[in-house]
N, C-alpha and C positions, 0 to 999 in steps of 0.2 A: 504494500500500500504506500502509495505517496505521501510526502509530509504533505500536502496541500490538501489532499484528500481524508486525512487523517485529522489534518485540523478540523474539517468541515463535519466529519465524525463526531471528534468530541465536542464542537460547538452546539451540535442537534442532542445529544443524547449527555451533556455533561449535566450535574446538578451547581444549583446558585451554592457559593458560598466556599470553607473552606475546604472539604474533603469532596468537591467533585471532580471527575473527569479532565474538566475545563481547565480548573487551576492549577491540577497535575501540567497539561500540558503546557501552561503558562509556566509554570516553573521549572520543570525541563529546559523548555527555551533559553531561560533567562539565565541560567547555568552552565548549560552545556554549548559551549562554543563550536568544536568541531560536527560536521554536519555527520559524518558516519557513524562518531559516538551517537548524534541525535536519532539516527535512524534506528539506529538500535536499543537505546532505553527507552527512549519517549513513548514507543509502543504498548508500555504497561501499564498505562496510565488507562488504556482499551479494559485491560481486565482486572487493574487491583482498584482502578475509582476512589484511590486516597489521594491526597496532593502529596504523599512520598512516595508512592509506586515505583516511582523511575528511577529510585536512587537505587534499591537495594541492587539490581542488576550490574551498577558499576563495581561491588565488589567483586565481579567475577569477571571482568576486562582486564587483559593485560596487552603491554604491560599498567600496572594501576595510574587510572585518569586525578592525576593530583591536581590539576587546573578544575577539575569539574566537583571533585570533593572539597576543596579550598572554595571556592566560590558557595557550596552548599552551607557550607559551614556560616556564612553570612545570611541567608533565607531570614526571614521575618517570623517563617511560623518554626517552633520548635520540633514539630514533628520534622519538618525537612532537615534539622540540623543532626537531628539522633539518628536520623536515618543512615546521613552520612558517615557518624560516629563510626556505625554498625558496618556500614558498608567496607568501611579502611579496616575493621578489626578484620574482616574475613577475607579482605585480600590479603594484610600481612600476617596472618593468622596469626591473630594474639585476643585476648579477650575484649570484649567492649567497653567493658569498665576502664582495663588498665589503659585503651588507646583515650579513653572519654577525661580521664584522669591526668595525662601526659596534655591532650586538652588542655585542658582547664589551668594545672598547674604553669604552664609555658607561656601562655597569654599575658600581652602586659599588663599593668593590673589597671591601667588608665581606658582599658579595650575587652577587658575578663567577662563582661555582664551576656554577653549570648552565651559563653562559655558554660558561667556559675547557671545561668537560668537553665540551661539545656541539661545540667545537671539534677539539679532541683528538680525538675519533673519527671526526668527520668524515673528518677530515684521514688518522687511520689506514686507514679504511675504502679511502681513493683510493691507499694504500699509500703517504704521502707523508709528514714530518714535519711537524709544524704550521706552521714558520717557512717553508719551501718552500709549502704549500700557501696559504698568504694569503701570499702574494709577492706576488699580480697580483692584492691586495682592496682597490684604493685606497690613498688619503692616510693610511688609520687601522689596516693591511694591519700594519705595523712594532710599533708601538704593540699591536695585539690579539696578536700572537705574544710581545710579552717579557710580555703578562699570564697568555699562558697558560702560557707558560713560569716565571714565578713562582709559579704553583698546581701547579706539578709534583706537589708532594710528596702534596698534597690529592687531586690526578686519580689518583696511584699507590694510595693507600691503597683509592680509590674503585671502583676497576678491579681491585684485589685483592682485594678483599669481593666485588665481582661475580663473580670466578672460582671462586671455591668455594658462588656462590649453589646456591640448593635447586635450581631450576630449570636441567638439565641441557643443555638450548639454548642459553641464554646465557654457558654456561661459556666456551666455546671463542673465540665472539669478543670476549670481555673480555681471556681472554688476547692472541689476536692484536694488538687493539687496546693493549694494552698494552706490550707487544712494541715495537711500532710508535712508538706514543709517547715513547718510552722509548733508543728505537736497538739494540734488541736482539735477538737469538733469542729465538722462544718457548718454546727448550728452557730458553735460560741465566732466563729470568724464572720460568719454575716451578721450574728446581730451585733459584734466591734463595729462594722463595716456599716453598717444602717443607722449606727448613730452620729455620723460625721456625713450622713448623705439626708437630700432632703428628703420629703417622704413622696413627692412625684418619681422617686428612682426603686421604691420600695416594691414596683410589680417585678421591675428588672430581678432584684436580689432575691425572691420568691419564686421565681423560675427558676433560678440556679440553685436553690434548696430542696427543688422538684426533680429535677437532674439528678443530683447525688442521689432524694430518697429510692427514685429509680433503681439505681446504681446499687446500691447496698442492698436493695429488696425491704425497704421501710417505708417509713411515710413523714412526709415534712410534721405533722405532728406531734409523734413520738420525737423526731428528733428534736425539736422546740421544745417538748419538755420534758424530755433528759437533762437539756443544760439550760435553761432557764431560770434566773436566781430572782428574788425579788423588786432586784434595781434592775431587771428589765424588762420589767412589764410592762411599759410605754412602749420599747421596743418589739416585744413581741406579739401587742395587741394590734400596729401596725402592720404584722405581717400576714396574722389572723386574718386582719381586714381586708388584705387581698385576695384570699383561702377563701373567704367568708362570699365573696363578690365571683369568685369563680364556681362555688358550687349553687349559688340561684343563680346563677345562668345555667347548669345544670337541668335543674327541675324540669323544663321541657320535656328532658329528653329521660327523666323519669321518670316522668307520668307518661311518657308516646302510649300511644294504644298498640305499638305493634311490638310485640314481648322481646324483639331481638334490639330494638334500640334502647330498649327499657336495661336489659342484660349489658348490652355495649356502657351502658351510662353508669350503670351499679361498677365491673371491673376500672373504669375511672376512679372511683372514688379512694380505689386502696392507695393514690400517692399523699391523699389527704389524714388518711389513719382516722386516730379519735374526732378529728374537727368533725370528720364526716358521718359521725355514730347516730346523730336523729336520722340522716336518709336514710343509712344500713338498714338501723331498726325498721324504718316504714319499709324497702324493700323484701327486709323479713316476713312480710304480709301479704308477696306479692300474689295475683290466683296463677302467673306461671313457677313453675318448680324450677326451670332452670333460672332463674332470677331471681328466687330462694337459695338455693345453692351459692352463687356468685357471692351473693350479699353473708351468708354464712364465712363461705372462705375470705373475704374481704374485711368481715369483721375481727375473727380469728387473728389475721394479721394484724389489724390496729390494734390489738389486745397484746402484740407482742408472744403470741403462742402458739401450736400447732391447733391442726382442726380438729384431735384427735380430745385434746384439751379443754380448749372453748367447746366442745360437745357435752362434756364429763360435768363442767359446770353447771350447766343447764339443763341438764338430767336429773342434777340435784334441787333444782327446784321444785322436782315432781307434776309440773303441768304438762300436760300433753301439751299442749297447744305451741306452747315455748321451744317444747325442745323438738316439734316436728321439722322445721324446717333446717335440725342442726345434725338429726336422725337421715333426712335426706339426702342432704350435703353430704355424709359418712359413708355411703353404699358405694361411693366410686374410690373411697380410699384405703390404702391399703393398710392391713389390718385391720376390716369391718367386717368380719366375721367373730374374728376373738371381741370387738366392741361391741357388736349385737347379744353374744352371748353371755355377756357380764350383766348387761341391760338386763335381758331379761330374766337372767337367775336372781337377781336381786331380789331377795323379798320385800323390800324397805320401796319396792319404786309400787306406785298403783298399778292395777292389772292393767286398765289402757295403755298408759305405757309401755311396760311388759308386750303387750300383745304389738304396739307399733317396732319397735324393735325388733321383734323376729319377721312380723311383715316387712322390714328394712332391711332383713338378714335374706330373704327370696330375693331381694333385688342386688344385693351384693356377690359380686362373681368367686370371693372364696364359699358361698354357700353353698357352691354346685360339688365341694371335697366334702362335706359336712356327713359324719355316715347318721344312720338310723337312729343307734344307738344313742348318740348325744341328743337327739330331736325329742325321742319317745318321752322323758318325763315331758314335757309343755305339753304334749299331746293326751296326755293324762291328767291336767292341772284343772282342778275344780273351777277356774274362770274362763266362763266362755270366751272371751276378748285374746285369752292367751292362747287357748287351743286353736284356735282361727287361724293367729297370725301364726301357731305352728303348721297346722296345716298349708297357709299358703309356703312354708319353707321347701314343703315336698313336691313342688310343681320346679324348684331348681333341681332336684335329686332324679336319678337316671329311671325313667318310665318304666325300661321292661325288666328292673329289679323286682322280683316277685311279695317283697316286705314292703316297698313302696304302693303297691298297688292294693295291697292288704290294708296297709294304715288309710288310704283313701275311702277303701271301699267304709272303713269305719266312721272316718267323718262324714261321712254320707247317710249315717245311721244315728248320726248324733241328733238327743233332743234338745240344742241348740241350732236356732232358723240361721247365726252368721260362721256358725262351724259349715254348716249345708253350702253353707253359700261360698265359703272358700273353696270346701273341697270341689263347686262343680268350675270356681275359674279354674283348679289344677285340672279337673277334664278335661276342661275346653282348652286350657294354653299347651296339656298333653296331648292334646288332639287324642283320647283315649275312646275311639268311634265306637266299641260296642257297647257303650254307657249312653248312647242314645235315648233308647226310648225310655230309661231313667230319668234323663231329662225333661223330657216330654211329660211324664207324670208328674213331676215335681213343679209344673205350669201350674197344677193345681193346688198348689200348700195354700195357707192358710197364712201365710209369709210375704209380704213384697220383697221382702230382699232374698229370698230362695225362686219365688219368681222370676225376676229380674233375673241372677244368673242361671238360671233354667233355660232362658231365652237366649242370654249372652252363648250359654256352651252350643246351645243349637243351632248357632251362627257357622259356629263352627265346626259341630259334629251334625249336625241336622240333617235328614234326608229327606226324598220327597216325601216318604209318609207322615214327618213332622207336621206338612204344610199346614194342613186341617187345624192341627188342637193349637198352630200359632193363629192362626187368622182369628179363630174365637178369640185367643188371649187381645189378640188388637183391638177388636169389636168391641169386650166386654171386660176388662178389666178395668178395676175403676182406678189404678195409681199409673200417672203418667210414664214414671221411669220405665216401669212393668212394659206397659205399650210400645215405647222408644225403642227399648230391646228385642219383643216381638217383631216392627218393622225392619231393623236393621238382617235379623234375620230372615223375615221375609224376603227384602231383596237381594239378599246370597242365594238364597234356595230355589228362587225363582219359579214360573208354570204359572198358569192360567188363574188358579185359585190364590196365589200370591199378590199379582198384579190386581186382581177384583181386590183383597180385603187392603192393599195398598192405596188404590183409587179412592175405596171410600172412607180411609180413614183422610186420606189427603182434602178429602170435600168438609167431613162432617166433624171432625175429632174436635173437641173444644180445647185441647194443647194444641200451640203455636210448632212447639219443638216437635210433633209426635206428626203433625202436619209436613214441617218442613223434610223430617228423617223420611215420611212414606214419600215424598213427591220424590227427595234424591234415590229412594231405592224403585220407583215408576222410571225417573232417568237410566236407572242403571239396568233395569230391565227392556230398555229400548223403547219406552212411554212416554211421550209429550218431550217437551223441550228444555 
C-alpha cells in the first residue's frame, strides 16, 4: 500500500483524539525521517490503533534507527516516549527499566522532565512507585528515582493539567497515575485538586473519578467515602452534585417501557455505587427479572461485596418479597446450588422462602448434578410451599431415571393443589407424553392452579383427543388464567374443534387477555389476520 493511500486509510477509519489510527500516523510522520523506515513502521498504526503502534517495530530494525528513537523520545504524549524506551531495550537487548533509567539519569537536569515524567507513569501504570519500580534498573536504577523524585513537584503540576485536559480519555489515567505517583487515593488527589479549582471545573474532575472507578471495578462513591474526612465535605458535596445531576438525567431511561433500556440504564448505575442505592432499590421492583438481577449485582457491588453475600443478608431478613429478586440474581452464579441448599435446610427461614429457594435451585445449572437422595427430605416436608419448590427441582434431574419419575408420579398424588401443580410443569417441561390424559383429568380439580397447569402441560403433551375437554375448559371455566392456558393450548393442538372454541372465545370471553391469546392462537392456526 502506498503512503498516500494509507494516509487516506487512516484518515477515513482513524478515531478523534489520542489513541487513534490518525494520530498514530501523524506521529510516525513527524518522527521518522527516512521514507523506507516510514514504509515500514507506519503501517501498524493499520492494526494496533494506539498513537504508539509504530514505534515498537523499530526495535526490531537494524541496524537500530537512533535518529527515529531520539526524536520519539521528544513526542508530547508519554505513551510515545515509553514506547520508544521499550523499543531501544529490545534492540540492544537489555531490560526497559535499566535503558529507561540510563534515561532519565543522563539527561541534563535543566531538560530531565519528559524523562522523570515518562518514568512516573510508567512506573504508575505497573501500579508501582517509581523508586520500587527501577529497583532492579541497574547501577543508575538509585540515581534515576531520586531525579524523578526531585521533579515531583513538576510531574504533579503536569499530571494535574492532564486531569482536567479537554480530552475526556485521558482524564482518568492522569489521575490514576497521579495517584500512584504520589502514594495516594484517587479520591484524596481530586478532592486536593477540587479545592484550588473552581466548581464550573468540578464535572471535569468527576469524570476522571469515573474512569478510575471503572478501572479498579468500584464506584466513585465508595471511593469518596473511603477517604473522605470531615473538612471535606464542601468538597465532596460538590462532587455528589454532579453524580446527583447525572443520575436524573438517568430516570428516563429507567422508567423506558422497553425492559432492555431499563436493564442498559440499571448496569450504569454500578460506576455510581451507594449514591445510586434509591434507583437500585426501585429497580429491585422491577416486573422484568432481568433488570432485577442487574440491579441485585449492581447493588452487591456498591455494598463493597460479592452477590453471594448481599444475598445471605437479605435472607436474613426472612421476607420473601426482599430477598426474591436477590434469590434470582443467584441461579446464574456459581455456587447456587450449595446457596439454594443452605436456604432451604434452614429451619429459622419461613417455609415461602424455603420453598423459593429450591424453586431457584431448578433454575440453577449445578441442580441438574443434585442426586435424589439430597432432594427427598423437602419432598417429605410437612409445608406445602417447600415440597413444591422440591418438586419443581426434579424437572432439572434426568427424566428417564426410574426414582425420578416415581417421586413425580407422587407429587401428582399429593393433597396439596401447588405440589399438583408443580409436578404437572415437571410433565410438561419433561415432555413426559404418557401423562396425558392425567392431565386432561386434572382440567377438572377443584383447583385453579392444578387447572391452569393441566392446560399449560397439555400444551405441551396434548393430543388430539385432548381437544374436546380443553374447548369446554375455554367455554366454561370461570378463572381467567385457567382459560389463557386452555387457548394457548388450543392453538398448539390445533383441528376444526380448536379453531371453533378459539373463535368464540375471541368474540364473546369477557377477558381482554383470554380474547387476545384465542385470536393469536386463530393466527397461528391460519385464521383471520
Amino acid at each position: 500500500m502506498s503512503p498516500a493511500l494509507l494516509l487516506m486509510v487512516l484518515l477515513a477509519t482513524g478515531q478523534r483524539g489520542g489513541t487513534g489510527t490518525t494520530d498514530c500516523w501523524n506521529s510516525c510522520q513527524r518522527h521518522v525521517a527516512d521514507r523506507a523506515l516510514r514504509a515500514r513502521v507506519c503501517g501498524s498504526c493499520l492494526s494496533g490503533g494506539r498513537v504508539d503502534s509504530w514505534v515498537a517495530p523499530l526495535g526490531a530494525v537494524r541496524p537500530m534507527p537512533r535518529e527515529a528513537l531520539a526524536s520519539s523520545r521528544k513526542d508530547g504524549d508519554w505513551r510515545v516516549r515509553w514506547a520508544s524506551v521499550r523499543a531501544e531495550a529490545k534492540a540492544r537487548q537489555l531490560t526497559e527499566k535499566r535503558v529507561l533509567a540510563e534515561w532519565v539519569a543522563g539527561s541534563p537536569s535543566s531538560s530531565d522532565l519528559p524523562a522523570c515524567l515518562t518514568a512516573a507513569r510508567a512506573a504508575a501504570e505497573a501500579g508501582q512507585s517509581t523508586a520500587n519500580f527501577l529497583r532492579d534498573a541497574g547501577a543508575r536504577g538509585p540515581e534515576a528515582a531520586a531525579r524523578v523524585w526531585a521533579r515531583r513537584e513538576a510531574i504533579r503540576q503536569t499530571l494535574e493539567v492532564e486531569l482536567y485536559s479537554e480530552d475526556p480519555r485521558e482524564r482518568g489515567t492522569a489521575l490514576a497515575h497521579l495517584g500512584a505517583f504520589l502514594g495516594r487515593r484517587p479520591a484524596r488527589v481530586l478532592l486536593d485538586a477540587t479545592a484550588s479549582r473552581p466548581e464550573e471545573s468540578d464535572g471535569i474532575g468527576a469524570s476522571a473519578l469515573k474512569a478510575v472507578a471503572l478501572r479498579l471495578d468500584s464506584s466513585v462513591g465508595r471511593l469518596l467515602l473511603e477517604e473522605a474526612r470531615p473538612a471535606d465535605e464542601v468538597l465532596v458535596n460538590r462532587l455528589f452534585a454532579v453524580y446527583s445531576r447525572e443520575l436524573e438525567s438517568l430516570q428516563p431511561e429507567l422508567t423506558a417501557p422497553e425492559p432492555q433500556r431499563r436493564d442498559a440504564a440499571v448496569l450504569s448505575l454500578g460506576v455510581y455505587g451507594p449514591l445510586a442505592r434509591k434507583e437500585l432499590e426501585r429497580a429491585l421492583t422491577d416486573v422484568d427479572r432481568k433488570v432485577r438481577g442487574s440491579a441485585a449485582r449492581r447493588m452487591a457491588q456498591s455494598e463493597g461485596t460479592s452477590l453471594r453475600v448481599a444475598a445471605e443478608r437479605r435472607l436474613e431478613g426472612k421476607d420473601l418479597e426482599v430477598a426474591r429478586p436477590w434469590l434470582e440474581a443467584m441461579e446464574r452464579e456459581k455456587g447456587c446450588g450449595s446457596f439454594f441448599l443452605e436456604a432451604a435446610r434452614d429451619s429459622r427461614m419461613p417455609a415461602p422462602l424455603r420453598g423459593q429457594a429450591l424453586t431457584s435451585l431448578a433454575d440453577c445449572r449445578e441442580g441438574e448434578s443434585l442426586r435424589l437422595d439430597a432432594l427427598s427430605p423437602f419432598l417429605k416436608d410437612s409445608q406445602p410451599v417447600v415440597r413444591a419448590g422440591a418438586v419443581r427441582v426434579l424437572g432439572a434431574l434426568a427424566v428417564r431415571k426410574p426414582e425420578v419419575m416415581d417421586a413425580t408420579e407422587r407429587a401428582l398424588d399429593d393433597g396439596s393443589p401447588e405440589v399438583v401443580a408443580a409436578a404437572l410443569d415437571v410433565v410438561a417441561g419433561q415432555r413426559q407424553s404418557t401423562r396425558g390424559d392425567m392431565a386432561a383429568e386434572l382440567l377438572g380439580s377443584e383447583h385453579p392452579v392444578v387447572r391452569a397447569a393441566a392446560a399449560r402441560a397439555l400444551e405441551t403433551i396434548g393430543r388430539a383427543a385432548h381437544v374436546k375437554v380443553l374447548a369446554t375448559c375455554l367455554r366454561e371455566d370461570p378463572v381467567s388464567d385457567v382459560r389463557v392456558a386452555a387457548a394457548l393450548a388450543l392453538g398448539r393442538l390445533g383441528g376444526p374443534h380448536a379453531a371453533a372454541a378459539l373463535s368464540d372465545a375471541a368474540a364473546r370471553d369477557a377477558d381482554t387477555h383470554v380474547k387476545h391469546v384465542s385470536r393469536a392462537g386463530l393466527r397461528k392456526l391460519g385464521f383471520g389476520n
